[in-house]
N, C-alpha and C positions, 0 to 999 in steps of 0.2 A: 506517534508514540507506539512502541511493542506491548503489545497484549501480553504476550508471556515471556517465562523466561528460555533462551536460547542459551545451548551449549555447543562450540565447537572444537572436536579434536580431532589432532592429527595424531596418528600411533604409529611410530616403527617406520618414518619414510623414508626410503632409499630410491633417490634419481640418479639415473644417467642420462647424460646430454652429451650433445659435443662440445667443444671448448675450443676457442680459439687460440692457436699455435702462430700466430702473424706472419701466416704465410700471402699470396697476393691474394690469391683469390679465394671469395666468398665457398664457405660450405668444404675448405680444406683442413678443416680442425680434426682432431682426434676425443675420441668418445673418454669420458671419464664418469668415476662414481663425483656427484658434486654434494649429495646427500649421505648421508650415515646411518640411520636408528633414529631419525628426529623424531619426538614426541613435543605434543603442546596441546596446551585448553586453554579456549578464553571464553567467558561466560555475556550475558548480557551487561551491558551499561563500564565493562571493565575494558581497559585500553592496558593492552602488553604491546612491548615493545622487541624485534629482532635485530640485536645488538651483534655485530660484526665487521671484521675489515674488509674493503675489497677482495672478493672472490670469496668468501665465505661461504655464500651458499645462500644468503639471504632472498635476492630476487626467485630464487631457485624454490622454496620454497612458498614463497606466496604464489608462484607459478602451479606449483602443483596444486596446491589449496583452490587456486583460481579453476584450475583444470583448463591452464591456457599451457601448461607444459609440454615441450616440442619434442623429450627423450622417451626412454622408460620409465616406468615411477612401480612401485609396491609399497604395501602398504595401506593404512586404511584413512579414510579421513570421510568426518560423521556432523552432521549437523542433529543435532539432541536423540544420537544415535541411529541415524537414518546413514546409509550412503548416501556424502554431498556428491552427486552428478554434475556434469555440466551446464543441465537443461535446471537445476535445481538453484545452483549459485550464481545464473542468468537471472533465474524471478528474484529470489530471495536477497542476495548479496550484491556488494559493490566492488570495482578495484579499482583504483586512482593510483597513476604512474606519476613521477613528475613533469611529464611532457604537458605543459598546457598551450594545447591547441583547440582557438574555437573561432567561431563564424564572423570575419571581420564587419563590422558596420550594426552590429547588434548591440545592442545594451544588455548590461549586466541582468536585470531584470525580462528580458526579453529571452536571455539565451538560458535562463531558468523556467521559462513558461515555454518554452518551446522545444523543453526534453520529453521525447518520447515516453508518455505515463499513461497509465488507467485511468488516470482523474482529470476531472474535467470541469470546466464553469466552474462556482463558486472554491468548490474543495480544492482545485488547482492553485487559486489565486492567494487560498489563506493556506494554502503548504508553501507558498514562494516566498510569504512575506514570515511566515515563521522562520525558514533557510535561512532569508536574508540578514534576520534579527539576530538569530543564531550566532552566523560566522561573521558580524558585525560587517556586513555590508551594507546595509540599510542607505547609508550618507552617499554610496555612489549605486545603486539601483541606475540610475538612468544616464550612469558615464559609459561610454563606448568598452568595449571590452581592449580592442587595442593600444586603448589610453590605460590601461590599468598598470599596475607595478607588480614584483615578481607573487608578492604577497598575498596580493588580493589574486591574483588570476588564480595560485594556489587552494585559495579556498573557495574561487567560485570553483573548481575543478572537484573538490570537496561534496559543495551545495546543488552540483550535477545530480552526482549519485545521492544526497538525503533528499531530494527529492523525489525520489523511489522508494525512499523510505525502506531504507534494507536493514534485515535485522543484523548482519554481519558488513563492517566495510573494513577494506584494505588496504594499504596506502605502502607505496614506495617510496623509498626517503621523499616523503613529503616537507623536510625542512633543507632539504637538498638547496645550496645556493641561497639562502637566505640571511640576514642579518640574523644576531644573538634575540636583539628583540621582538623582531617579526616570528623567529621561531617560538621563543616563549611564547607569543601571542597564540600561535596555529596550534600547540600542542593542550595550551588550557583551553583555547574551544574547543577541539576535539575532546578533553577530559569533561568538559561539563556538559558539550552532546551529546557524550556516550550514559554518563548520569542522567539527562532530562530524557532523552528517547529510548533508553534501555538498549541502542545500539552496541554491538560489541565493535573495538574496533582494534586492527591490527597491524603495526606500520611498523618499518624497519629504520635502523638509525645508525649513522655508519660514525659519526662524530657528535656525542651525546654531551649535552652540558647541565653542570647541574644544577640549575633551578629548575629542570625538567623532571628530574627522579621524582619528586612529589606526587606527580600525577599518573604516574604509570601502576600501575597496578600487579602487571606480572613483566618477568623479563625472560629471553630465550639468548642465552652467550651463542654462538657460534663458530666454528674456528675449522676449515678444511669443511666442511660438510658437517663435522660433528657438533653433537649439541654438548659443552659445557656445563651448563646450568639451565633448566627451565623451571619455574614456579613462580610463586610468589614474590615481590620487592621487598616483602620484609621479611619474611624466609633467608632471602638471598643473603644478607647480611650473618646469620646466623648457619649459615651451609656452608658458606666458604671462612669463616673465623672457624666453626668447627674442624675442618679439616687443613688449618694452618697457615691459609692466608686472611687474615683481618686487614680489614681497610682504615689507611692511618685516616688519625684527626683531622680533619678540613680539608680531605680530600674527597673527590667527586667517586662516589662508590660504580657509577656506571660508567666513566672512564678506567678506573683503576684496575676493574673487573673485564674492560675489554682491552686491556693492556696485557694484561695477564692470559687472556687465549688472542693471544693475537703474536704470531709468529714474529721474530725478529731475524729480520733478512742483514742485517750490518756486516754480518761476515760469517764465514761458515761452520766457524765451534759455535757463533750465537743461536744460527739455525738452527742446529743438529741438539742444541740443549732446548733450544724452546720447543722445537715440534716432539720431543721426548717429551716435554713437562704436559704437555698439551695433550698429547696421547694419553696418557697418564688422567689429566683432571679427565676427561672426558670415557675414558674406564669407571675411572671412582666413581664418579654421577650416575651412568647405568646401574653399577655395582650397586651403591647405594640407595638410589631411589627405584627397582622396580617396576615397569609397567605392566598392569596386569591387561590379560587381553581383553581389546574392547568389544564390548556387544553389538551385533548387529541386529537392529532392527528389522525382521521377516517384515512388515506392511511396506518398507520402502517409505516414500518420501510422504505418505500418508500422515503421519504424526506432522508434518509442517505445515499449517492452515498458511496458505498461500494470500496475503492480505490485500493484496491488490495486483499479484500479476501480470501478465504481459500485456500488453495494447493491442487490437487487431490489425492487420497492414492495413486498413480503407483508411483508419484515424492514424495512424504513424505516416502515411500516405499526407493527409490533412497537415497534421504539424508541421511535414517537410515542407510543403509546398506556402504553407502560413510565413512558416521560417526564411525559405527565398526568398517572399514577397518584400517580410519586413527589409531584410539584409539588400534588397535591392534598392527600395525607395527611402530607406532609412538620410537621415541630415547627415553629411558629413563625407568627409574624403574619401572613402569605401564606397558610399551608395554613390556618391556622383561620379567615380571610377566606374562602378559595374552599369550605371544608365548610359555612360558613355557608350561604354565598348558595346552594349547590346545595342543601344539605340541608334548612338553619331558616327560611331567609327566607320563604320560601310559608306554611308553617305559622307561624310567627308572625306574619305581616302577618291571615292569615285569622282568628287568635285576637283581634285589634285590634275586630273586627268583633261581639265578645260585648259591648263598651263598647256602641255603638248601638243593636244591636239585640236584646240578649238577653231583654229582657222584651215582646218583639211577638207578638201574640195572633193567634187566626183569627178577630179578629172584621173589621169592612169597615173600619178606619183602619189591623190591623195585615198586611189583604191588598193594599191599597196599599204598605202599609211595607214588606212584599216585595217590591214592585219595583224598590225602590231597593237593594235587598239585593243583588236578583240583579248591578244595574249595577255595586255595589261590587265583588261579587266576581270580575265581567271585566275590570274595568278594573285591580282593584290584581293580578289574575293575571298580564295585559299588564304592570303595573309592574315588578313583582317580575323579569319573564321580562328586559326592558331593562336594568332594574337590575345583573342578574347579567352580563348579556352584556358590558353594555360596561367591566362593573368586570374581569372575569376573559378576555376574548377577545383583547384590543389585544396584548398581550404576545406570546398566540402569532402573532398577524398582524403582527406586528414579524418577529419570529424566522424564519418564514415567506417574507415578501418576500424576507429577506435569503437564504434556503437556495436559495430559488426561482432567486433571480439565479443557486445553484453550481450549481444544475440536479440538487439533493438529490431532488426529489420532484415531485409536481404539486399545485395546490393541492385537489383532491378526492382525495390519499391521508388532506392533509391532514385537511381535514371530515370525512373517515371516522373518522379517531382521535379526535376531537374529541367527534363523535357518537357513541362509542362508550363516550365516557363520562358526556354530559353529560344523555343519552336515557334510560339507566338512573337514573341522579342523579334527574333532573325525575321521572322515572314514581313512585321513593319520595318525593319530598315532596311529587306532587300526592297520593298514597296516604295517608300524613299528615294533610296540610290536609284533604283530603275528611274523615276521619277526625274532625276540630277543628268542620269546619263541619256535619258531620251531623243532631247535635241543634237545630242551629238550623234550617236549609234541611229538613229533612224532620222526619218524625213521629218520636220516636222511642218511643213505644209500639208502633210497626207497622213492625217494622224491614222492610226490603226491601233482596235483593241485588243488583235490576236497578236500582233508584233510586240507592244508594249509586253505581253503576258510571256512571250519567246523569253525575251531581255529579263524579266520576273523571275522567271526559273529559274534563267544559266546563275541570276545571282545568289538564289536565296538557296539553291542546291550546293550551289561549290562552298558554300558558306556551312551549311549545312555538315557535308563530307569531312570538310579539314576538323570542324569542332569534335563530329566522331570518332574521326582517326584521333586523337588526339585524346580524346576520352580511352580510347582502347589503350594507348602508348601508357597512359597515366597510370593504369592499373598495375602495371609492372617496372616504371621508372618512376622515380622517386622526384628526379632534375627535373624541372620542367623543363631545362634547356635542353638535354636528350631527348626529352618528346616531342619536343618541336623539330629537334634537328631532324630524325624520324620520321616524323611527318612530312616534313618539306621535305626531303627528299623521296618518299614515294611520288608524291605533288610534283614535283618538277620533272622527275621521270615520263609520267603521266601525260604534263605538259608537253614535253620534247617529241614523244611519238606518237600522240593523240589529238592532239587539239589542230595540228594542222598550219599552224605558224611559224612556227621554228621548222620545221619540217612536212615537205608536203607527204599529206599521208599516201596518195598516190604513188609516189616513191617509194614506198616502203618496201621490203618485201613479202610475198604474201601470208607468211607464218605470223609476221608482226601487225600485217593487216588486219588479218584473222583476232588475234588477240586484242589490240588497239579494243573491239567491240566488246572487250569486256571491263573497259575503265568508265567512270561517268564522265572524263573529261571528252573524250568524243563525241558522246551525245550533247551535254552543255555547250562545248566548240560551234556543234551542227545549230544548235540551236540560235546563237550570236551570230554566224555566218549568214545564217536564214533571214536573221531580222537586219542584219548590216546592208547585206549587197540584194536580197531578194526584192524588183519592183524599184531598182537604181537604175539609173539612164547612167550612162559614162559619157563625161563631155572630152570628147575624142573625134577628132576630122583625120579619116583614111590621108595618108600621104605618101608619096616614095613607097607603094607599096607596104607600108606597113598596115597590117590586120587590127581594129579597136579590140580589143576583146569585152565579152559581154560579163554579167554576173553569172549566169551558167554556166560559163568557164570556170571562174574562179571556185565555184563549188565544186565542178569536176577537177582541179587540177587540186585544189586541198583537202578535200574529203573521200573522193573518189566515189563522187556519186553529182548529176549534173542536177537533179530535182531534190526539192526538198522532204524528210520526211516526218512531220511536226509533229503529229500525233506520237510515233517512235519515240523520237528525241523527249518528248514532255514526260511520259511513261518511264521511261529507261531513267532518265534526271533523278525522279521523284521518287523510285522502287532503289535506287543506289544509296541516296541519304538516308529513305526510309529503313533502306532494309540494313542498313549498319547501326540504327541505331538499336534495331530487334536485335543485331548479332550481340549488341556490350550488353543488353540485357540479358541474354544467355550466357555472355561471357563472364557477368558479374553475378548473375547466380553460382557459378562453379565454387568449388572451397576454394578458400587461396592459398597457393603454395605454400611450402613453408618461406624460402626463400623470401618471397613478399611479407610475411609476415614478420617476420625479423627485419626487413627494411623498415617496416614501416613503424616499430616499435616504439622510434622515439620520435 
């Protein structure tokens, strides 16, 4: 519930942005004005609506309000006369896009209790179950979020942000794609949220029907950037019959009213008369209604008692990692999807490999045939590592983007939570698979603790590698199938002049030699090579002059080195994984382009 009463206006907003010209490539548009002189107030507990056609200007303006807008903006915009900041409509305010994206395998109740807030234990638990009451979730609380329909995801998307309890929320056609009747539903809970919490709320509506007029309280016409009409709903009626258009009998006043600024493209005398008539209303309006300039408040954001504010990253830290937990071990096709690929997928890809190779001998056809062994087992660790990443990661870098924009977190509290689960994950199923692959890759009459540990690395690093590449790739591709494609080919590069299989690195030349030392697949190679042939006898009788060759050969002829160097190889492995996932933490701290931000938009 809002302690007082909030007011928010906008005075006098004029944006420029770029606009898309449908040229190919991204970021080729050309700069326009997309705003005009807009003015608007909505008060606490009242629901206005931003009535306009395609390209109006509508997102445009909650963008600005938002202060997630990507052009120029002037202008002022005041929450109970304070400059609203960005740092300001983070604590205080909400924005809801129609994009609902959220954490597959969670329950509707779960991925409410697990929004980044100040509140906690009890007060958490009776704010989720008021939300729920609210936007009449209550009956599916403990259904999957991916089982829900477009309606309900709408309004958990809603019950996100009232659970922050903000005194202002904003909503982008929030009836966007919905039935007649799901939309009456979403707009009288909004109308009776905004009455019972004193929240003010502000949504755009680009095709308004009228059993909805009831509840709106103020309307803002649109048309080209200009504002039409802004005030009151029942004003409006009496603003435009004053000035000569009255809305006929049993017609829908907030269709008829956005028909009327709303350009007619049919042909081009209809054009040329309606953007005249529209130019026109939208002088008269200025002319006539006056805005006087707004006050700024000297104390700044001081007059806003900030009622529960931001959460610290240790506890947003908590939530996140609460939140993996659930979404991993959670019942259902999502949690036994993500326990797979964390936990079975390495060890079963690695058991695949008892089909080819399980009957390879020491003798010289099947010390060869180990080196295709070792390449199998980097390359499908690399797969498995991509595999998991891009099936299970997207979701949270959805979720992410979006929190990113409330200014919930940074993206390396993120990657912490992440890694915090998926580090332990990997470490038991490369434990596992080493476990699977052991009788084949080493002796298993001569068991050995440092050799099994050899085989532990190469797996649980290269697994390690691909997952981070992959993360890094994510950050800036949207496909997951471009990040992979991405990934695997650095990987396979890597493979070809590093690991020693495909190509002996001894062959190389020495510039590539030189370099090859600075991929992890050399060391993880060295490391499988060490554990495969190091302490093998070759069952080989000298004949006709031909020479057995030893396992020190075969490390000097692939690695170009004839001794092993473990300590190296373990060190180098472990500072490669390690230290890429320090790099996406600093890479996920950085702002994010605009470019990425407009991908990720929706």
């Amino acid at each position: 519930m809002i302690g007082s009463d909030y007011v928010l206006e906008a005075h006098n907003i004029y944006h420029t942005t770029e606009v898309d010209t449908g040229g190919c490539f991204n970021g080729g548009g050309q700069s326009a004005l997309v705003l005009k002189g807009v003015h608007l107030t909505v008060h606490s507990g009242e629901v206005m609506a931003i009535l306009g056609s395609k390209g109006s200007g509508k997102r445009a303006l909650l963008d600005v309000i938002a202060r997630r807008s990507d052009g120029s903006s002037r202008g002022q915009v005041l929450l109970n006369g304070a400059p609203l900041t960005k740092s300001l409509f983070q604590q205080r305010c909400g924005y809801v896009t129609h994009a609902c994206d959220f954490i597959p395998g969670l329950t509707v109740s779960q991925t409410l209790h697990y929004t980044p807030t100040i509140l906690g234990g009890y007060l958490k638990s009776s704010k989720v179950r008021q939300v729920l009451a609210d936007l009449a979730l209550s009956q599916v609380s403990h259904k999957k979020v991916e089982n829900l329909n477009i309606s309900e995801k709408r309004r958990l998307a809603i019950g996100i942000q009232l659970v922050r309890d903000p005194v202002m929320l904003l909503l982008d056609e929030p009836t966007q794609g919905l039935d007649p009747l799901s939309a009456y539903l979403l707009i009288s809970i909004l109308s009776n949220s905004a009455k019972k919490t004193g929240c003010g709320i502000l949504l755009s509506l680009e095709k308004p029907r009228s059993d909805v007029f009831p509840f709106l309280d103020r309307a803002l016409f649109l048309c080209l950037g200009g504002a039409v009409y802004s005030g009151g709903t029942r004003a409006m009626l009496e603003y435009f019959h004053g000035i000569g258009f009255p809305c006929p009998q049993l017609e829908n006043p907030l269709m008829y009213y956005l028909c009327l600024s709303t350009v007619d493209r049919r042909s081009r005398d209809r054009f040329l008369e309606s953007s005249q008539q529209i130019e026109a209303l939208v002088e008269r309006f200025a002319r006539e209604t006056p805005i006087p300039e707004a006050p700024i408040n000297p104390i700044g954001s001081g007059k806003i008692p900030l009622a529960y504010g931001k959460p610290g990253e240790l506890k947003v830290w908590g939530i996140l990692y609460l939140r993996l937990l659930a979404a991993t071990f959670s019942c259902g096709y999502a949690g036994m999807k993500a326990l797979f690929l964390r936990l079975l997928a390495l060890p079963a890809t690695m058991g695949l490999l008892w089909l080819f190779y399980g009957q390879t001998g020491d003798d010289a056809h099947g010390f060869f045939s180990k080196g295709g062994l070792i390449l199998s087992v980097l390359a499908l660790s690399y797969g498995v590592g991509i595999w998991a990443t891009i099936s299970l990661f997207p979701p949270w870098r959805k979720r992410f983007c979006q929190e990113y924009a409330e200014g919930l977190y940074t993206g390396a509290t993120m990657l912490i939570a992440y890694n915090t689960v998926s580090i332990p994950f990997s470490f038991i199923s490369s434990a596992v698979a080493a476990c699977v692959l052991y009788p084949l890759v080493l002796d298993p009459s001569n068991p050995d603790g440092m050799t099994f540990t050899y085989l532990l690395v190469a797996l649980w690093t290269s697994f390690m590698l691909a997952e981070q590449l992959c993360v890094m790739f994510l950050l800036v591709m949207k496909s997951q199938l471009n990040a992979a494609i991405a990934t695997s080919y650095i990987l396979i590069v890597c493979l070809t002049l590093a690991s020693g299989t495909i190509r002996s690195t001894k062959g190389l030349p020495g510039w590539l030699q030189e370099n090859a030392k600075g991929v992890h697949t050399k060391y993880a190679s060295s490391l499988l090579h060490t554990a495969t042939f190091l302490g093998r006898k070759m069952n080989c009788t000298p004949a006709n002059g031909i020479v057995c060759p030893q396992p020190a050969d075969f490390l000097m002829e692939r690695l170009g080195r004839p001794n092993p160097q473990e300590t190296t190889d373990i060190a180098a492995s472990i500072a490669f994984a390690l230290g890429l996932c320090a790099f996406n933490m600093i890479l996920y701290l950085l702002p994010m382009p605009r470019f990425v931000r407009r991908k990720f938009r929706e």
